[in-house]
ZAVO-746514 format. One record per residue (C-alpha): chain; y negated, z, x negated; residue number from 0. Coordinates in steps of 0.05 Angstrom, whole numbers, plus 5000, padded with zeros to 4 digits. Layout:
N
  chain  north    up  east  resi
      A      Y     Z     X   NUM
...
***
This chain:
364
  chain  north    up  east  resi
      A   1834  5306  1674     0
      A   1865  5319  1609     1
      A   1941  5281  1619     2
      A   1995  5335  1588     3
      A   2067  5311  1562     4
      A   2130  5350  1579     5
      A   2159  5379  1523     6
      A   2230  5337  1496     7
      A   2295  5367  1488     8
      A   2348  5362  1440     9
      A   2421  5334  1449    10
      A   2437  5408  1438    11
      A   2394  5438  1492    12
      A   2453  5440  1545    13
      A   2489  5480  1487    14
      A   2436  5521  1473    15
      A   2428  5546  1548    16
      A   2499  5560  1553    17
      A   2495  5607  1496    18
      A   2432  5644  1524    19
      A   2384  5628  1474    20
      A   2317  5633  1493    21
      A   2280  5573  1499    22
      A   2211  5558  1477    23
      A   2156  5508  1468    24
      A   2148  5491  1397    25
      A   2122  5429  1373    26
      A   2129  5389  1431    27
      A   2212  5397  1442    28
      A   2243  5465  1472    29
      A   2277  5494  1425    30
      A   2316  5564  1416    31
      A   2284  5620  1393    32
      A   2334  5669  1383    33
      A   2399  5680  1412    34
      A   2430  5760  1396    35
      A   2368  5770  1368    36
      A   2323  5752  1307    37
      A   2343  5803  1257    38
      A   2420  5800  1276    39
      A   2414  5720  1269    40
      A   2376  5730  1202    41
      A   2429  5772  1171    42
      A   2481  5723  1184    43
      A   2449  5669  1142    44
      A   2437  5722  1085    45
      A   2508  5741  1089    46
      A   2548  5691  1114    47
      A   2525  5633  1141    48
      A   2484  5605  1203    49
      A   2471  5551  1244    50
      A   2407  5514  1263    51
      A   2378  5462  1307    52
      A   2332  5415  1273    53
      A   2334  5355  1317    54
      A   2257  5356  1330    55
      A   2251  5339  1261    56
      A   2221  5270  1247    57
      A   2278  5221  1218    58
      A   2237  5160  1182    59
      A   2270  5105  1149    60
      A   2227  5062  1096    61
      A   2255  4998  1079    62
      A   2246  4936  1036    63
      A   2234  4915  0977    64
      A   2162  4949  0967    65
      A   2189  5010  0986    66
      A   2193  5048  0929    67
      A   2118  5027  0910    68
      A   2095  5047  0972    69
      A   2118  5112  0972    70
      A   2090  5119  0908    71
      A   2023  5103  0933    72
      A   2025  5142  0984    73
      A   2060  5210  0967    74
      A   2038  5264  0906    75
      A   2100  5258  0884    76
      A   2147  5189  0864    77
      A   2203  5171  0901    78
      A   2223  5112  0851    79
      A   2229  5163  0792    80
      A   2285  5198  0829    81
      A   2355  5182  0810    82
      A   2404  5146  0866    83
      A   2423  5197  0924    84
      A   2372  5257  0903    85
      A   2304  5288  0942    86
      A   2248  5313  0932    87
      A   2202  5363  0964    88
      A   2135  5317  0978    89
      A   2068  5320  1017    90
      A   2016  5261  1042    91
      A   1951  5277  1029    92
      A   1886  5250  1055    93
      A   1834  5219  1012    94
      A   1798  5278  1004    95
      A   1862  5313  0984    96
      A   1886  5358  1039    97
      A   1948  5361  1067    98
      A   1970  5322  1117    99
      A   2047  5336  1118   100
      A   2102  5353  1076   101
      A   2165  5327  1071   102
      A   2231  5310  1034   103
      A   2243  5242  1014   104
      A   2309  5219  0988   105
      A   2321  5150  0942   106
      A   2382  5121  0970   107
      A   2373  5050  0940   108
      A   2315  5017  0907   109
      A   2291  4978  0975   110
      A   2311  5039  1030   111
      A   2292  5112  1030   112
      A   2286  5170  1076   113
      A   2239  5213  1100   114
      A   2248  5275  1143   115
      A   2183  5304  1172   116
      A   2155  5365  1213   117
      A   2159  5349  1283   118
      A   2089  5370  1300   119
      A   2061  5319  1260   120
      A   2112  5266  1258   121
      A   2072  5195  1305   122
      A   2020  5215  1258   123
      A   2049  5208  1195   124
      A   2079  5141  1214   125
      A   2026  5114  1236   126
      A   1987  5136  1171   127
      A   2040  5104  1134   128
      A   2046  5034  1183   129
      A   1965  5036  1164   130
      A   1976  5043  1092   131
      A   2038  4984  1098   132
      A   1985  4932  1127   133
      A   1935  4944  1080   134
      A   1982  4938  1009   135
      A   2060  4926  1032   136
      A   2063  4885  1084   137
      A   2132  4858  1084   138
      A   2158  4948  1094   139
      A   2186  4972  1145   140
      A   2189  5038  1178   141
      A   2235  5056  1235   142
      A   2224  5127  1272   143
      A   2305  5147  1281   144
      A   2311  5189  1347   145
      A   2375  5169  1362   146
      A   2399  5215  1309   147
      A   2409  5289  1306   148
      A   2405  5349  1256   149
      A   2441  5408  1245   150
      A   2429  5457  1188   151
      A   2480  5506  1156   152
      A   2447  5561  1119   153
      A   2482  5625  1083   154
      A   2525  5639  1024   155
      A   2589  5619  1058   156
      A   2551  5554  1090   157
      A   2586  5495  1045   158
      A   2659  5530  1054   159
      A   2643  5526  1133   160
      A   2616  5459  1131   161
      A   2690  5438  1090   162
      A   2719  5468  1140   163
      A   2689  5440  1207   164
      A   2693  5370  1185   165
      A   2759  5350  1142   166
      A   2735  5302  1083   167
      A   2670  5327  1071   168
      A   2680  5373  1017   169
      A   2707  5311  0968   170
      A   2647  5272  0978   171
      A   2601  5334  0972   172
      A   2626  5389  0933   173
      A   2598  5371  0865   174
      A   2535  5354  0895   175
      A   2473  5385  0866   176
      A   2412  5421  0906   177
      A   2367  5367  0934   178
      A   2420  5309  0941   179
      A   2449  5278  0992   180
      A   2520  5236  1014   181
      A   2539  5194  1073   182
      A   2606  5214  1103   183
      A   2626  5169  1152   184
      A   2571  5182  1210   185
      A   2545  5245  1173   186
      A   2491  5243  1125   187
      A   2495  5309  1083   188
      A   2446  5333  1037   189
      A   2445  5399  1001   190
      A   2378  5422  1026   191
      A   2345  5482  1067   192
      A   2287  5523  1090   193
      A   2315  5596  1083   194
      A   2325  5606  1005   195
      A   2401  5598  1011   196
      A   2451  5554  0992   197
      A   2480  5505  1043   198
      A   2475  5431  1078   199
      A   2425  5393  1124   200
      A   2477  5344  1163   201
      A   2444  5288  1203   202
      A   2479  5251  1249   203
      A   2473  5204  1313   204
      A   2451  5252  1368   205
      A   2516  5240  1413   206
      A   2561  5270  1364   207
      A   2513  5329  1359   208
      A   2555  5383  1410   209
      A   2620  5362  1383   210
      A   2591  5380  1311   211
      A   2563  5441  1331   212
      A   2619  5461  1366   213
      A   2665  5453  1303   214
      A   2615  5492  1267   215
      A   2614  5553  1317   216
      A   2691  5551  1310   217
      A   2693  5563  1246   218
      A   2656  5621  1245   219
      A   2582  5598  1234   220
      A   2535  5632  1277   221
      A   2481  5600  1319   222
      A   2408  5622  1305   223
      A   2338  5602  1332   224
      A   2276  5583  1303   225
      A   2252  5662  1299   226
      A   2307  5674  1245   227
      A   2288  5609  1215   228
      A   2211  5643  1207   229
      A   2235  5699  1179   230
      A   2283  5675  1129   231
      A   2229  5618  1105   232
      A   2183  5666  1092   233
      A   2225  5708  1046   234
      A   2228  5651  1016   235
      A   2164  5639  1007   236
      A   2160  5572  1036   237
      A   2106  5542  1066   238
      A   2093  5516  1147   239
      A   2056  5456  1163   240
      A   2003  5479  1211   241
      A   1994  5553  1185   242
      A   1995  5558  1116   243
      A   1973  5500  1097   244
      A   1937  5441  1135   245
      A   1878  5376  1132   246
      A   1832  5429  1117   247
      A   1873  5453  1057   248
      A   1902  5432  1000   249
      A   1954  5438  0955   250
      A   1920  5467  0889   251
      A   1908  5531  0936   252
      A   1966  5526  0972   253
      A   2015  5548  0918   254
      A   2043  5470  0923   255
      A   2008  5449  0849   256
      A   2072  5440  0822   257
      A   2093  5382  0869   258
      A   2027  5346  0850   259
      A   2044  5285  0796   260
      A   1971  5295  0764   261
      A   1991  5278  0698   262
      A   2023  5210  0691   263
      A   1982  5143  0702   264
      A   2011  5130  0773   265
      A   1956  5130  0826   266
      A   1967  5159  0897   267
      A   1921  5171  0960   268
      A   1879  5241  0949   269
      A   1902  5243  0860   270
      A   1824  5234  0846   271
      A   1802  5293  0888   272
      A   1851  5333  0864   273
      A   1845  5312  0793   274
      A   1771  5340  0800   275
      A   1785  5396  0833   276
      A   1775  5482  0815   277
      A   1807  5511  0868   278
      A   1765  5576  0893   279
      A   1820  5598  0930   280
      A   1898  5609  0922   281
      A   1964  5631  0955   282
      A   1993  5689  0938   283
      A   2049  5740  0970   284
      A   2034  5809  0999   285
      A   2085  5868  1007   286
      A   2053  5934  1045   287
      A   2052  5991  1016   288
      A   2069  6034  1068   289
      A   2083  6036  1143   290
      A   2040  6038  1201   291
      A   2034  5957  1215   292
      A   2059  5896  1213   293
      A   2025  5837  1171   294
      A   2002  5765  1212   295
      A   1974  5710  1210   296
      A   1900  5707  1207   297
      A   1890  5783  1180   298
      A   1835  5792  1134   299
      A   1846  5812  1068   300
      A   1795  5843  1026   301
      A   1790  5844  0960   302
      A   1742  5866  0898   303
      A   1742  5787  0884   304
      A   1720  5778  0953   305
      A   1766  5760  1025   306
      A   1818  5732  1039   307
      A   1862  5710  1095   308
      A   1937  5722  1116   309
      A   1967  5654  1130   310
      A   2040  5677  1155   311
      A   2065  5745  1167   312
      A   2129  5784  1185   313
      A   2178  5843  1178   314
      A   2219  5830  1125   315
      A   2291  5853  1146   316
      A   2324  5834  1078   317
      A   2261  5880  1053   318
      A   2253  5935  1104   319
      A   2185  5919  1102   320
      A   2129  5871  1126   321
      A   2108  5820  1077   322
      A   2056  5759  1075   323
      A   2033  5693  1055   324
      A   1954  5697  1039   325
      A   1899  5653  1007   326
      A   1857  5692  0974   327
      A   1803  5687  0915   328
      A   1833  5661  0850   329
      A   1814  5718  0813   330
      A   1855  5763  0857   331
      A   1921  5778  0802   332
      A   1987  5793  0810   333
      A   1996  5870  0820   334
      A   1935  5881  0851   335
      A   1929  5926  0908   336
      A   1892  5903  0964   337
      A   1874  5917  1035   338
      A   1892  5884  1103   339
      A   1857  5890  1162   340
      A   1913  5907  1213   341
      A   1875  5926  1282   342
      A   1826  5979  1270   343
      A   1855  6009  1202   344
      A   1854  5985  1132   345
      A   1923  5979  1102   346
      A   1947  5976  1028   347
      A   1992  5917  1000   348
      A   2007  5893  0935   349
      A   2001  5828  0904   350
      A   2065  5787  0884   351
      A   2086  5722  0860   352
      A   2126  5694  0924   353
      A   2193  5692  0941   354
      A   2202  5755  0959   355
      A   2287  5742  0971   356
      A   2326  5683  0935   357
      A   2406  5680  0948   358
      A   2405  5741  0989   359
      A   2371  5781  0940   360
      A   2302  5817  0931   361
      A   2252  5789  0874   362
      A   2198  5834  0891   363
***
C-alpha cells in the first residue's frame, strides 16, 4: 500500500479562504488558483500591480567558507563571480547534463548565499547538494528555511505599492537594480519575478506573512493565484520546471544556453556533456494563426524538419490569442509556419523568438 502525504499549507491559506480563492493541489502545498478569475487577475499585474503567494517555494541557505566554491561546482552558472547583494538565474544539472532544477541564487557575502527553488523539487535538490558537500566541502552547510514566507509583487505600479505598504523600504531599495536584493529589517527584498514585469520578491518569517499581505491588499495590490501566474510567465516566455524542461532535457534545447558558463575554465557537474553536445532539438514560441483552438501542453507539432512537441500552452489575454512554448527540430526557423495538432484538426501557427509580452507590451 503506497503511503500518500497530505498536501502542506501556507501561513496565507486562512487568508486565501477568506477571500474565496480556489484552492488546489500543486506541488505538494494547496495553493490558490485564481480568485475573480484568471484573466481579471492577469490584467492587474500588466496594469497595475498584483499579489502572489510563493511560500511553497524552497528557501535554502548555503553557508561557510566553501560556499562560494561549491556552488560553483555545482551550478552552470558562478555564484562567486556575482557582485555583493545581486542574483542570478541558475540550474543544477545532472552528469549527463539535464536539468534537474532551476533556481536564483543570490551572493550575500563571500561564506553565505541563497537559493530559492521550485517547490516540487525542493528535498531533492538539497539532498543533491548535502551529497555533493560530503564528497568535496565538507565543512558547508545547508539549512532548508520553512519558517519563512514569500510574497511576490508583480505589475508596473508594484515597487510604488511595496513603498507604500511598508514605510522604509523604498530608501533601502529604490536604486536597486533587477536581480538584487536588500534586507530591511525582517524583510528580504529582491527585485525579481516570474511574469515579465517589474516589481519585488519579499521574503519574510512566515508569522508576519498575513500582516504583510494585508498591508499590501490595502494599498491597492490585488491578490492573484497561480493560474494568472501561468499565464503571465508564459508571455514571458519563461520556463516551468517539470513541463518545459526536465532530467530528460537539457538546457542547449531548452532555450536556457545562455545561462550555461561553457566558456571559461571553471568546471561544474554536467559542463562536459554539454560542452560535447549538438542539440537535435530546440525551444521555440508559437502564436496561432487563427481561431478555432487553444494551444497545450503535449500537442504535436509538425513540421517539414520533422515533429515537434508543445511544452506549455495558453490563451494569451495580453495577445488575444493562444500562444506556446515548443521543442522542435533545430532546423525549424523563426517565421515559419507550422502545424499543431489540436484534437482532430491541423492548426496553423507561426514561429517566434519568445517573449511574446515584456513590460506590458507585445514583442510578437
Amino acid at each position: 500500500m503506497t503511503e500518500t502525504t497530505a498536501p502542506l499549507p501556507t501561513p496565507l491559506l486562512d487568508r486565501h479562504q477568506a477571500l474565496g480563492a480556489k484552492i488546489v493541489e500543486f506541488a505538494g502545498w494547496l495553493m490558490p488558483i485564481q480568485y475573480a478569475g484568471i484573466i481579471e487577475e492577469h490584467r492587474a499585474v500588466r496594469s497595475a500591480a498584483g499579489l502572489f503567494d510563493l511560500s511553497h517555494m524552497g528557501e535554502l541557505v548555503v553557508e561557510g567558507p566553501e560556499a562560494g566554491v561549491a556552488l560553483a561546482a555545482a551550478l552552470v552558472t558562478d555564484p562567486p563571480a556575482l557582485a555583493v547583494g545581486r542574483a542570478h538565474y541558475s540550474m543544477i544539472c545532472a552528469p549527463d547534463g539535464g536539468i534537474l532544477d532551476d533556481l536564483i541564487v543570490y551572493f550575500l557575502r563571500e561564506d553565505f548565499f541563497r537559493l530559492v527553488v521550485n517547490a516540487a523539487t525542493a528535498d531533492k535538490d538539497v539532498a543533491w547538494l548535502a551529497a555533493l558537500a560530503a564528497r568535496n566541502a565538507p565543512g558547508l552547510a545547508l539549512t532548508p528555511r520553512p519558517d519563512l514566507a514569500m510574497i511576490a509583487v508583480q505589475g508596473p505600479n508594484a515597487r510604488a505599492k511595496v513603498w507604500q505598504a511598508f514605510p522604509g523600504t523604498e530608501a533601502a531599495t529604490s536604486a536597486q537594480k533587477p536581480f538584487s536584493a536588500a534586507t530591511v529589517g525582517e524583510l528580504f527584498v529582491a527585485r525579481t519575478g516570474y511574469t515579465g514585469e517589474d516589481g519585488f520578491e519579499i521574503v519574510l518569517p512566515a508569522s508576519g506573512a498575513e500582516v504583510a499581505w494585508r498591508a499590501l491588499a490595502r494599498a491597492g495590490v490585488r491578490p492573484c493565484g497561480l493560474g494568472a501566474r501561468d499565464t503571465l510567465r508564459l508571455e514571458a516566455g519563461m520556463n516551468l520546471y517539470g513541463q518545459d524542461m526536465d532530467e530528460t532535457t537539457n538546457p542547449l534545447e531548452s532555450g536556457l544556453a545562455w545561462t550555461v558558463d561553457l566558456a571559461s575554465p571553471r568546471d561544474f557537474i554536467g559542463k562536459a556533456a554539454l560542452v560535447g553536445l549538438t542539440p537535435a532539438r530546440k525551444q521555440v514560441g508559437l502564436v496561432l494563426e487563427g481561431a478555432g483552438g487553444v494551444l497545450r501542453a503535449h500537442q504535436k507539432v509538425l513540421t517539414p524538419r520533422g515533429d515537434g512537441e508543445i511544452t506549455s500552452g495558453t490563451f494569451s489575454p495580453t495577445l488575444g490569442r493562444s500562444i506556446a512554448l515548443a521543442r522542435v527540430p533545430t532546423g525549424v526557423a523563426i517565421g515559419d509556419v507550422v502545424d499543431v495538432e489540436v484534437r482532430d484538426r491541423r492548426l496553423a501557427a507561426r514561429v517566434v523568438k519568445p517573449p511574446f509580452v515584456r513590460n506590458g507590451k507585445a514583442l510578437v
